[in-house]
DSSP file (Angstrom, degrees, kcal/mol; ACC not computed):
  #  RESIDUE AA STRUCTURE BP1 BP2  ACC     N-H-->O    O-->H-N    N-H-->O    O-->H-N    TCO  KAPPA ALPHA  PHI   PSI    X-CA   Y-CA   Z-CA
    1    1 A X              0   0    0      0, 0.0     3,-0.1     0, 0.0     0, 0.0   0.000 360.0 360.0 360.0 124.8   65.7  -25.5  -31.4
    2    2 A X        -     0   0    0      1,-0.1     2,-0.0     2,-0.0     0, 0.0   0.000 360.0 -84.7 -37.1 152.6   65.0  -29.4  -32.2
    3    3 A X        -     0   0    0      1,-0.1     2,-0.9     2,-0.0    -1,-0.1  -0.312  44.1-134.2 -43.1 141.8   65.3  -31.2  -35.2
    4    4 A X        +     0   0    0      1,-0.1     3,-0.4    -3,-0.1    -1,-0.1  -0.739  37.8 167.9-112.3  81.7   61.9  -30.5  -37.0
    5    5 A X        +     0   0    0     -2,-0.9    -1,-0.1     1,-0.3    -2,-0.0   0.376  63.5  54.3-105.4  35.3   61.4  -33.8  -37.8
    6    6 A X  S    S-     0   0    0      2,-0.1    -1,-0.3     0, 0.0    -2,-0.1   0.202 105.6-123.3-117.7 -14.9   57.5  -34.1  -39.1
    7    7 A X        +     0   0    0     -3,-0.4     2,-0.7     1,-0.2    -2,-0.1   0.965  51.9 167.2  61.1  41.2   58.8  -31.0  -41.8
    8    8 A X        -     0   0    0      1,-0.0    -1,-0.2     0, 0.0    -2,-0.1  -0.810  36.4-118.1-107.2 119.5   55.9  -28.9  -40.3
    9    9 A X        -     0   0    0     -2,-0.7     3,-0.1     1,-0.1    -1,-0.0  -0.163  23.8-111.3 -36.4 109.8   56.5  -25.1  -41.5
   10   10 A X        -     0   0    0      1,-0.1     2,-0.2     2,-0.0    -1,-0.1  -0.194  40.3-108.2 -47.2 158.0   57.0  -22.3  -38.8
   11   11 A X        -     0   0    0      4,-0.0     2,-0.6     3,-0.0    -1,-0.1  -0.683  27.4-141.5 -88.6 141.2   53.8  -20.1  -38.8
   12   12 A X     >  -     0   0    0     -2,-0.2     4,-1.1    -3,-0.1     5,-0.1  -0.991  20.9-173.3 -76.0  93.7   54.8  -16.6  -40.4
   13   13 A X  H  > S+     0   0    0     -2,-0.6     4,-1.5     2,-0.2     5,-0.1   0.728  83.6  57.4 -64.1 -28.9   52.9  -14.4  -38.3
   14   14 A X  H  > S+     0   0    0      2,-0.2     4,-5.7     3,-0.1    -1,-0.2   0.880 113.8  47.1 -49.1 -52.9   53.5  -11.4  -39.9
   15   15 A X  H  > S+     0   0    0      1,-0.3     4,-0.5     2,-0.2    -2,-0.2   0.951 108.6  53.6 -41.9 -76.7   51.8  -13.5  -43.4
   16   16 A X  H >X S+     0   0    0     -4,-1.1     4,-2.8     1,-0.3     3,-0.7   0.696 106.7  47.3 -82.3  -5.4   49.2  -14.7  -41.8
   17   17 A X  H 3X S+     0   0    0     -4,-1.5     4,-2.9     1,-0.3     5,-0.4   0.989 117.8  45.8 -71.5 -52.7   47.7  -11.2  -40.3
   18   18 A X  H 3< S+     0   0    0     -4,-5.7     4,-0.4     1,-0.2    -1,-0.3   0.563 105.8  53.9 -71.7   3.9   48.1   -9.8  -43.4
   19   19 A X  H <X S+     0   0    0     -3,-0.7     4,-4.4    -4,-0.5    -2,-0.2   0.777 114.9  49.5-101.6 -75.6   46.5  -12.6  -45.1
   20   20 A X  H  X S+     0   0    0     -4,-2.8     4,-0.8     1,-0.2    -2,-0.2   0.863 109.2  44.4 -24.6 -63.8   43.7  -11.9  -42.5
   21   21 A X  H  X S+     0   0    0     -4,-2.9     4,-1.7     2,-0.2     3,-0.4   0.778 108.9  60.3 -87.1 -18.1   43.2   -8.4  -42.9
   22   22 A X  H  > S+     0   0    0     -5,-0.4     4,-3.4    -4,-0.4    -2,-0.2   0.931 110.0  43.1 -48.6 -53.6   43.3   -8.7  -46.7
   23   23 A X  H  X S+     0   0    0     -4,-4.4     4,-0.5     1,-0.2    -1,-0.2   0.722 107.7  55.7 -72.0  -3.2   40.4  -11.0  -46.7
   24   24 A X  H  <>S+     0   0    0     -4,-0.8     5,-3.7    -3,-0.4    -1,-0.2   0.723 107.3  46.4-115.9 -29.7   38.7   -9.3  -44.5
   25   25 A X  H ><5S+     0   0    0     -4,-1.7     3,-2.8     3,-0.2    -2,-0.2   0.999 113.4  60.6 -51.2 -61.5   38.8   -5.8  -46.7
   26   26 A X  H 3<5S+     0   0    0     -4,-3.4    -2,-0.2     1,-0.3    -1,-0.2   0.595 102.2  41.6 -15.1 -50.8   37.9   -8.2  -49.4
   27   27 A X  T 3<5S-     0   0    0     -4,-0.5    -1,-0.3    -3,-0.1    -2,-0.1  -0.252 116.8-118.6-105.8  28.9   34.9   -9.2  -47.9
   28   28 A X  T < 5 +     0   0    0     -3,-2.8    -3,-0.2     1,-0.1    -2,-0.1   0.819  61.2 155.0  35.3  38.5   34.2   -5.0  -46.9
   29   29 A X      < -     0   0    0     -5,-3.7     2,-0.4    -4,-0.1    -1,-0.1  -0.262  37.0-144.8 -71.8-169.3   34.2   -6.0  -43.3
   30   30 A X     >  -     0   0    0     -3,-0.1     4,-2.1     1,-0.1     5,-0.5  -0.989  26.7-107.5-142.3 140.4   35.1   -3.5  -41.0
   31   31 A X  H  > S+     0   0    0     -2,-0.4     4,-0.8     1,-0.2     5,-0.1   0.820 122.6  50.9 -36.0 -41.4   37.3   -4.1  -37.6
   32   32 A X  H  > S+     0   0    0      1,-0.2     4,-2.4     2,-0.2     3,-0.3   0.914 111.7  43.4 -66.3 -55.6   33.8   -3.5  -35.8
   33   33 A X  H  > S+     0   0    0      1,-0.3     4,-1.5     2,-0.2    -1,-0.2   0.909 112.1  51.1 -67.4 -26.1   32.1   -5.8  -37.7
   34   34 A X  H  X S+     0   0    0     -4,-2.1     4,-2.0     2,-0.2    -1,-0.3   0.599 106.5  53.7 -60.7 -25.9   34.7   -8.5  -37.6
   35   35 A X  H  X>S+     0   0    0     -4,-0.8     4,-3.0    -5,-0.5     5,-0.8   0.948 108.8  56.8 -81.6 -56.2   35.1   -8.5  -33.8
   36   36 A X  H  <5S+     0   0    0     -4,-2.4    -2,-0.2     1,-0.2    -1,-0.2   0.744 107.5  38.0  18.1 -92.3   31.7   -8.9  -33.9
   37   37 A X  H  <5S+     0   0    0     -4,-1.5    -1,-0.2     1,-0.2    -2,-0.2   0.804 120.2  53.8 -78.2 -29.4   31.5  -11.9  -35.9
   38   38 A X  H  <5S-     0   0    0     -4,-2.0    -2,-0.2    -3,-0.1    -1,-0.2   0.918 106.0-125.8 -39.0 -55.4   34.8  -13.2  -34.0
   39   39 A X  T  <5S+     0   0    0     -4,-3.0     2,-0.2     1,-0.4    -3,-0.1   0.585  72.4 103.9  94.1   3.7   33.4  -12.7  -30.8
   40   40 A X  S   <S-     0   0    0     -5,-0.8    -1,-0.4     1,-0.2    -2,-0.1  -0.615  70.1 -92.1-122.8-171.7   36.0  -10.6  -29.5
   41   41 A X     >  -     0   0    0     -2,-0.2     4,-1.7    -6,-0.1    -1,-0.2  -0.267  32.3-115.8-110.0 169.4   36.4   -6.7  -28.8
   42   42 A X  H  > S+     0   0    0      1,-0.2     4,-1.8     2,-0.2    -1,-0.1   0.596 110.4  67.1-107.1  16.0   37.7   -4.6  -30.8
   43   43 A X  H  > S+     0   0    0      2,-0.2     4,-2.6     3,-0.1    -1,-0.2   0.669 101.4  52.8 -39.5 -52.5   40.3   -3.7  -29.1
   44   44 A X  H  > S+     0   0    0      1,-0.2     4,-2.8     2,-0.2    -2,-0.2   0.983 106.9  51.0 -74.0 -36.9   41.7   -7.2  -29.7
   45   45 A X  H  < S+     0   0    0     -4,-1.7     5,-0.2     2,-0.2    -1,-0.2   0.979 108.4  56.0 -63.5 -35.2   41.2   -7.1  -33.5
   46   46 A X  H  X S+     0   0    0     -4,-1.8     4,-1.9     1,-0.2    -1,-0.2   0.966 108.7  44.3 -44.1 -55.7   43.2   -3.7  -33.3
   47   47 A X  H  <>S+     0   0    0     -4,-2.6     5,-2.4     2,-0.2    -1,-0.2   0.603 113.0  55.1 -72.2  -2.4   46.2   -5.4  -31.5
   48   48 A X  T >X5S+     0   0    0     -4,-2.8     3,-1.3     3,-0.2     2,-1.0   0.536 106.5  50.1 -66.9-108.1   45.9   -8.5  -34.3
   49   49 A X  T 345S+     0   0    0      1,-0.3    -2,-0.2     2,-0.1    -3,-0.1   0.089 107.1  55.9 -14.8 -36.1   46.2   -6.2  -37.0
   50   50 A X  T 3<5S-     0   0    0     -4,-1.9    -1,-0.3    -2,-1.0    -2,-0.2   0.469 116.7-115.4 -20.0 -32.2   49.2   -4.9  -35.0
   51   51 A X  T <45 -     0   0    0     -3,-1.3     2,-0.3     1,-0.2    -3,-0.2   0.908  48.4-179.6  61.2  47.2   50.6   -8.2  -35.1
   52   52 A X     << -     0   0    0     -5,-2.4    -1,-0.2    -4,-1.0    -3,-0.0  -0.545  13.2-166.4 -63.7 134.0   50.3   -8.1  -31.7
   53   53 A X  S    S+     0   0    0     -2,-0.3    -1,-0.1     1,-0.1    -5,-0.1  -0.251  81.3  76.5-108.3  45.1   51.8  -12.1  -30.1
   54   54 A X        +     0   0    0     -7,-0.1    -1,-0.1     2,-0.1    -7,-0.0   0.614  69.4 102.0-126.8 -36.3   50.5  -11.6  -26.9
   55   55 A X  S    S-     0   0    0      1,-0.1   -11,-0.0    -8,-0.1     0, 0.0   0.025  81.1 -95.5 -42.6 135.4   46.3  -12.6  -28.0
   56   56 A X     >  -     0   0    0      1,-0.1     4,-3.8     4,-0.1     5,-0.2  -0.195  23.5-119.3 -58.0 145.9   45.1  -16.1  -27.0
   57   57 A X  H  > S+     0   0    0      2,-0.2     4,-2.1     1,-0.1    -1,-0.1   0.963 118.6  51.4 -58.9 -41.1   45.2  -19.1  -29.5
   58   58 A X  H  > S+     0   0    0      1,-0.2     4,-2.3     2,-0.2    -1,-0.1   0.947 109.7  42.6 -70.7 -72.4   41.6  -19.3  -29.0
   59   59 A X  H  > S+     0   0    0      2,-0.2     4,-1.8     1,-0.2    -2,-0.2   0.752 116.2  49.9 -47.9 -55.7   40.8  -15.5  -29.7
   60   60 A X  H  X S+     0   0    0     -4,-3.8     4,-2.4     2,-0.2     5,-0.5   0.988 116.9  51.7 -31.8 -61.6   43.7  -15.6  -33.3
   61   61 A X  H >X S+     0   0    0     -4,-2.1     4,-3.1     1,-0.2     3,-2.4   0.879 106.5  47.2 -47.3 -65.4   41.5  -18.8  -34.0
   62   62 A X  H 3X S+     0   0    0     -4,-2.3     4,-2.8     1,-0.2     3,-0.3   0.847 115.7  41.8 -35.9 -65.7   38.3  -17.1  -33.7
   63   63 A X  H 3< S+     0   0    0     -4,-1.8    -1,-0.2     1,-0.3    -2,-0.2   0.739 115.8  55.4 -52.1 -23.7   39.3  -13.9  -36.1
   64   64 A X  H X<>S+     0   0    0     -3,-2.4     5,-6.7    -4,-2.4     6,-1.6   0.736 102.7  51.4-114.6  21.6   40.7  -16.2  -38.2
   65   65 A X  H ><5S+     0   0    0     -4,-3.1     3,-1.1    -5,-0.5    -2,-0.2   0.903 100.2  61.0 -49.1 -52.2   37.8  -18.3  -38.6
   66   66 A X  T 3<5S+     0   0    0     -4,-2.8    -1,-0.2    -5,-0.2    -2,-0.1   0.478 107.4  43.8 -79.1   5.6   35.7  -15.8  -39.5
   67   67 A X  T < 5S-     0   0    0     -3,-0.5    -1,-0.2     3,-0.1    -2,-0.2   0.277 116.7-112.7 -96.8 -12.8   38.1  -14.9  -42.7
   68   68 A X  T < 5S+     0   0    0     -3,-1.1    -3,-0.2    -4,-0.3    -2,-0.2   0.660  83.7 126.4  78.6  32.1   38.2  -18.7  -43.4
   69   69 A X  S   <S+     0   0    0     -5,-6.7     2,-0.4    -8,-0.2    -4,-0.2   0.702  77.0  37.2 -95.5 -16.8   42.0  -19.0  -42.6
   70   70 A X  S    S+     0   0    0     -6,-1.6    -2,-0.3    -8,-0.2     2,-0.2  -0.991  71.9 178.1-124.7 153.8   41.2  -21.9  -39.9
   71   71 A X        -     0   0    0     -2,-0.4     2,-0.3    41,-0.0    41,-0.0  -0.748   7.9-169.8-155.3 128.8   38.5  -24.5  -40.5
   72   72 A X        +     0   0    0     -2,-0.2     2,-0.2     2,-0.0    -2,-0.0  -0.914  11.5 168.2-128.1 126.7   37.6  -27.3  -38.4
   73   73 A X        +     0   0    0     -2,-0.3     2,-0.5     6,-0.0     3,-0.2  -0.888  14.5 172.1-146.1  93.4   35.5  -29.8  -39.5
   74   74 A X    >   +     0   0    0     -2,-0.2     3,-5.6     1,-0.1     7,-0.4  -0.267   6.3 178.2-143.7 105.6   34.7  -33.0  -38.1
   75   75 A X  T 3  S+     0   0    0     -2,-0.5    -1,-0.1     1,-0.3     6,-0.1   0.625  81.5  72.5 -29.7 -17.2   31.8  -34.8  -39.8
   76   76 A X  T 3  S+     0   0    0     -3,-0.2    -1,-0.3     4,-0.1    -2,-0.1   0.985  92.2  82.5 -68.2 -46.1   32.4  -37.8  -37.2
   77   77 A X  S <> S-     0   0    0     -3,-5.6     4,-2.2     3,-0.1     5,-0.2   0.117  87.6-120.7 -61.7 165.7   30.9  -35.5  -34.4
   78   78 A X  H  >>S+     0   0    0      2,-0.2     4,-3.2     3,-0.2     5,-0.6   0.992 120.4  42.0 -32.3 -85.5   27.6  -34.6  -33.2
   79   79 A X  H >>5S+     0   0    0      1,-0.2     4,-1.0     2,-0.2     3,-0.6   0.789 114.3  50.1 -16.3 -73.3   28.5  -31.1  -34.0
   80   80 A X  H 345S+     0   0    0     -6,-0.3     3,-0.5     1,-0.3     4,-0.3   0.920 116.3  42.0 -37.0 -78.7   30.0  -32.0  -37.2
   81   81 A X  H >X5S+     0   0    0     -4,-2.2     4,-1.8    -7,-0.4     3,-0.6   0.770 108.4  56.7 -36.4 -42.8   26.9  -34.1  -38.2
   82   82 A X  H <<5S+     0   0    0     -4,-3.2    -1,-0.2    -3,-0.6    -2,-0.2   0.622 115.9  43.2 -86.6  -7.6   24.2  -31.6  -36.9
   83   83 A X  T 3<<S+     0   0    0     -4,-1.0    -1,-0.2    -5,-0.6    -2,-0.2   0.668 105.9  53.9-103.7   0.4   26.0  -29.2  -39.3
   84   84 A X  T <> S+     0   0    0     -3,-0.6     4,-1.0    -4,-0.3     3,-0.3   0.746 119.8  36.3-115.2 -61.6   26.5  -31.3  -42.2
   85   85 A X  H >X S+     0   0    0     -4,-1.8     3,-1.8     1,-0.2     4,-0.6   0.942 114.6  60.3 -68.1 -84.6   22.3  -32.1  -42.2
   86   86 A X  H 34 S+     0   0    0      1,-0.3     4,-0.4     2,-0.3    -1,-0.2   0.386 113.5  33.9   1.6 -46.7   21.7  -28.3  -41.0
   87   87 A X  H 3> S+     0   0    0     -3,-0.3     4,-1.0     2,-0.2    -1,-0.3   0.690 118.4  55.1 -96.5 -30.6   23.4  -26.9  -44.3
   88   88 A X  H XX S+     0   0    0     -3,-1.8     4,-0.9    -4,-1.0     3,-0.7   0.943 108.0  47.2 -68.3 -48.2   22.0  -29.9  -46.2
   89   89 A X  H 3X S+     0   0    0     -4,-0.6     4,-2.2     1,-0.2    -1,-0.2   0.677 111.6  56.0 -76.9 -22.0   18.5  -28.9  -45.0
   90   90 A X  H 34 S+     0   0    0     -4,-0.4     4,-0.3    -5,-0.2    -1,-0.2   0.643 102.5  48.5 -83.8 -10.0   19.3  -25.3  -46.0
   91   91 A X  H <X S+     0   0    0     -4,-1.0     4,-2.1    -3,-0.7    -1,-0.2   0.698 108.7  59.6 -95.4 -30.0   20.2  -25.7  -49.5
   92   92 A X  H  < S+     0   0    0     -4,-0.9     4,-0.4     2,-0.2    -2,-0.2   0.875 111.3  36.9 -80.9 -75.1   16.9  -27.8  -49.5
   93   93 A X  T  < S+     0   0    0     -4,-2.2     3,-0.3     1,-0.1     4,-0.2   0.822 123.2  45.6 -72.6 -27.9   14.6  -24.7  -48.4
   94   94 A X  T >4 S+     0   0    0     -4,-0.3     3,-3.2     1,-0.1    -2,-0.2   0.979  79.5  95.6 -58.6 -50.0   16.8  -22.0  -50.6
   95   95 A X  T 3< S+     0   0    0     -4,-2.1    -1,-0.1     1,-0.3    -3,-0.1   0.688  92.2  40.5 -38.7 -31.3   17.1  -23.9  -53.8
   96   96 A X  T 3  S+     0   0    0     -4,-0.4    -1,-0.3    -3,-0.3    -2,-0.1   0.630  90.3 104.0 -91.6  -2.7   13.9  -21.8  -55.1
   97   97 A X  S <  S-     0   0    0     -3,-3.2     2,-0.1    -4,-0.2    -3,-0.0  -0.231  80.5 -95.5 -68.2 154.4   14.6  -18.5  -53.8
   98   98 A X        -     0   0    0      1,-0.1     6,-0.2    -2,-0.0    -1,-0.1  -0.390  33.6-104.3 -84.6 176.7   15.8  -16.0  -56.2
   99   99 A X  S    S+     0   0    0      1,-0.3     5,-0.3    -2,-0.1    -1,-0.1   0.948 116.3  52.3 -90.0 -57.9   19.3  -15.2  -56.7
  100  100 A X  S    S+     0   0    0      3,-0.1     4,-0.4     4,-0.1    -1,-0.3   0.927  78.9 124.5 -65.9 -52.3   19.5  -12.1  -55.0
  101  101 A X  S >  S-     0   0    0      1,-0.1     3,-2.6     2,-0.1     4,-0.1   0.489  76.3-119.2  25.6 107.3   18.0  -13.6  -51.9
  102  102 A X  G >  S+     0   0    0      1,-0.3     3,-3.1     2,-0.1     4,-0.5   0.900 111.3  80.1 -29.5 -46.0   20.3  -13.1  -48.7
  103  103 A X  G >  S+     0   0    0      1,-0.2     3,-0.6     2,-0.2    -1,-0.3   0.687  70.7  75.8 -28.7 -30.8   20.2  -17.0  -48.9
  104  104 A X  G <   +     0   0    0     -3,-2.6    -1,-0.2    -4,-0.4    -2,-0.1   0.453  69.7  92.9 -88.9  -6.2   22.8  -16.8  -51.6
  105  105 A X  G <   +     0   0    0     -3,-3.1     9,-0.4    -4,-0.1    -1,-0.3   0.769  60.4 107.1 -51.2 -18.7   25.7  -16.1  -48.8
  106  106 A X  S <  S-     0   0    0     -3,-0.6     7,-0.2    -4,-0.5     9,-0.1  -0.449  78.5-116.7 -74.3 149.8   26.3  -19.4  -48.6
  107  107 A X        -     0   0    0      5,-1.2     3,-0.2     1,-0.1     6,-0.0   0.241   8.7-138.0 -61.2 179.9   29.4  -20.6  -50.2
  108  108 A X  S    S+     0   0    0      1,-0.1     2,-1.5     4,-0.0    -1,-0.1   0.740  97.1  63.5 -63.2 -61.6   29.5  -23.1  -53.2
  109  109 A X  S    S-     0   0    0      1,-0.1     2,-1.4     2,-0.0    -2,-0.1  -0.165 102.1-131.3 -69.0  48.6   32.3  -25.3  -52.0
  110  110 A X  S    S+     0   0    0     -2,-1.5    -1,-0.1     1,-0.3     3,-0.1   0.356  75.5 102.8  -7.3  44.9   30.4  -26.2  -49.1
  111  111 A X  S    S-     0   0    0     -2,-1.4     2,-0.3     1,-0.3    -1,-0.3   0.599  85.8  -0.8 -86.3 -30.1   32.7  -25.7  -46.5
  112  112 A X        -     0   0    0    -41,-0.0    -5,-1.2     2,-0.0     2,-0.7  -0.985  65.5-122.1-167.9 155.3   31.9  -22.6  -44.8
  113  113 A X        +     0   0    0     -2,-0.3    -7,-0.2    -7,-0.2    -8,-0.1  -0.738  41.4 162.9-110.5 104.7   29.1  -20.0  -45.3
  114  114 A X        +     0   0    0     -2,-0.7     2,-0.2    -9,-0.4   -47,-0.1  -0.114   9.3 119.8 -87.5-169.2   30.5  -16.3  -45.9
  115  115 A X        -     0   0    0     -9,-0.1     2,-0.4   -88,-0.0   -88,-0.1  -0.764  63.6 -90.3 135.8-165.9   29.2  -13.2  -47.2
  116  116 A X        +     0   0    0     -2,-0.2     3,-0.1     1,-0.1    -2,-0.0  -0.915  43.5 159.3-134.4 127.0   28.7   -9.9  -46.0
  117  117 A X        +     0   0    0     -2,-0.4    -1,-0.1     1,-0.1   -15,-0.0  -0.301  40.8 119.0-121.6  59.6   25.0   -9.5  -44.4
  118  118 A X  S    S+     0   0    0      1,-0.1     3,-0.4     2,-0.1    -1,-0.1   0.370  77.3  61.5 -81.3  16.2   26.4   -6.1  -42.2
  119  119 A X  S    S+     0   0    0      1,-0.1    -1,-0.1    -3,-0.1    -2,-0.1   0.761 102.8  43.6 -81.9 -42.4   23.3   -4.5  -44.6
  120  120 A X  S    S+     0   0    0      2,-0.0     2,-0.5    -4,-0.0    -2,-0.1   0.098  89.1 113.9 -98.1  28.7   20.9   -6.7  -43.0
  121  121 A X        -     0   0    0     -3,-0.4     2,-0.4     0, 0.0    -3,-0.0  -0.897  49.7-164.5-102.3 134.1   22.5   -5.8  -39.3
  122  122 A X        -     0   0    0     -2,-0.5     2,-0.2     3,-0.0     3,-0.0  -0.972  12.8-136.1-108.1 112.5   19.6   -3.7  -37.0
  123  123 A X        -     0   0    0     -2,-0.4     2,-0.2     1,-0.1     3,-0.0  -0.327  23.5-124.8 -38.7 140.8   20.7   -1.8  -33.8
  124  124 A X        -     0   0    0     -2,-0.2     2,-0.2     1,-0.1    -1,-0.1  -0.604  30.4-101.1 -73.1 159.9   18.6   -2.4  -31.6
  125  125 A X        -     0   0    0     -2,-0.2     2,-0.1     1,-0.1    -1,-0.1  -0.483  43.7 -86.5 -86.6 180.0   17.0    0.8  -30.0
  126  126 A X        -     0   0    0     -2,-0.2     2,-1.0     1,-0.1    -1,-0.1  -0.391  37.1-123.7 -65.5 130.9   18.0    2.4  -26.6
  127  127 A X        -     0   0    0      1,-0.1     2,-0.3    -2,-0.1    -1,-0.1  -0.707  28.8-119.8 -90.9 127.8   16.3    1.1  -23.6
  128  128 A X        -     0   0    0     -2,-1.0    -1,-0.1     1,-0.1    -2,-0.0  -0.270  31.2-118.2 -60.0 101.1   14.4    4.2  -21.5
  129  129 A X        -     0   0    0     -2,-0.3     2,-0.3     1,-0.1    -1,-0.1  -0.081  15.6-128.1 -35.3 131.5   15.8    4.2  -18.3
  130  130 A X        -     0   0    0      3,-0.1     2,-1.0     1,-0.1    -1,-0.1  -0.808  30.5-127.5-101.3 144.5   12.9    3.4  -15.3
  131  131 A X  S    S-     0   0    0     -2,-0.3    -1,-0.1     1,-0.2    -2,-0.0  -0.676  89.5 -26.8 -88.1  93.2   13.6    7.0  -12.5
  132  132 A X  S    S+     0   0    0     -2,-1.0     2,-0.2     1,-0.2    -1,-0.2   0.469 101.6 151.8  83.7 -23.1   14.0    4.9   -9.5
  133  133 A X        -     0   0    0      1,-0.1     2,-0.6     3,-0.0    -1,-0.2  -0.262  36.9-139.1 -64.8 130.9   11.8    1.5  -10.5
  134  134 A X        -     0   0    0     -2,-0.2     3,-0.3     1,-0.1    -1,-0.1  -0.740  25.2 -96.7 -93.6 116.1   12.8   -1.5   -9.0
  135  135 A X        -     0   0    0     -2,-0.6     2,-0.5     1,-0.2    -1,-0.1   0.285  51.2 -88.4 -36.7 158.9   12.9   -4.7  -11.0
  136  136 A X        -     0   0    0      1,-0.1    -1,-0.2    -3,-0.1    -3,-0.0  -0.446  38.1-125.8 -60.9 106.6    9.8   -7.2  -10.8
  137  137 A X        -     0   0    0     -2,-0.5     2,-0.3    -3,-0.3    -1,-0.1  -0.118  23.2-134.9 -39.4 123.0    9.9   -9.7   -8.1
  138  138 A X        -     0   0    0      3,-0.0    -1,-0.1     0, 0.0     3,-0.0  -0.769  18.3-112.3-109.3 154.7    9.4  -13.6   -9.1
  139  139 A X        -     0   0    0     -2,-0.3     2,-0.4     1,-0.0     0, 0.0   0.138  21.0-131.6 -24.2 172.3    7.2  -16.2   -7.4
  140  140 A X        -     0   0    0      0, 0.0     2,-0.2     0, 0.0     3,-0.1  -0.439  44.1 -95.9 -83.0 158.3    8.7  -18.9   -5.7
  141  141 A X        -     0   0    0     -2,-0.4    -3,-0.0     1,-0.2     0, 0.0  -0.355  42.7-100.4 -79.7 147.5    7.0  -21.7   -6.9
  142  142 A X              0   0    0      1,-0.2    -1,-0.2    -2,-0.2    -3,-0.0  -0.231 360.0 360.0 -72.4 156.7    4.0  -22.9   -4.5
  143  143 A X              0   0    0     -3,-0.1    -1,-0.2     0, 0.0    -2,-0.0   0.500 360.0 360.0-122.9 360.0    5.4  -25.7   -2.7
């Protein structure tokens, strides 16, 4: 192994999964609901919690985004900017709401918005299978 000469700390993976799945009890998620908000299956959050090394950097990032163990922020960008006004503009339409209000997930430290709204999550219902109907045809456009 090289000289480590920037002094930057091997990741302890072991840490940061449990570090992960702590907050994520904390915050009464559930593996379903967390893959969810990740954006991965839940299959993959099983093999994090495993301390699985084989999951993509992008897919660790996600799951541990949504626990707040990575945050990326950069105000310079579009993104950054539209998200900086966007929360600015939200605080703006809340401020008069009452305190129990769902509104009041958003953090203090303006950094990230948490909470838990799996109360205010709806299935959808089942869509009724059509016996044999064949989807609707579209136009071409008149030329």
């Amino acid at each position: 192994m090289p000289a480590n000469p920037g002094r930057v700390e091997a990741l302890n993976w072991k840490s940061v999964v449990a570090e992960a799945i702590r907050r994520r009890r904390s915050e009464k998620l559930t593996q379903k609901e967390h893959a969810a908000l990740a954006g991965v299956s839940i299959p993959t959050i099983v093999a994090f919690d495993r301390g699985e090394e084989t999951l993509t950097l992008a897919k660790v990032f996600d799951i541990l985004r949504v626990v707040g163990l990575v945050f990326e922020r950069d105000s310079n960008s579009v993104q950054g900017a539209f998200v900086s006004d966007a929360l600015t503009r939200w605080r703006e339409l809340t401020k008069k709401l009452p305190d129990n209000s769902p509104h009041t997930a958003t953090s203090a430290d303006d950094n990230a918005c948490v909470g838990d709204f799996s109360s205010h999550l709806v299935s959808a219902p089942p869509r009724p299978r059509s016996a044999g109907r064949q989807p609707p045809r579209r136009c071409r456009p008149a030329r």
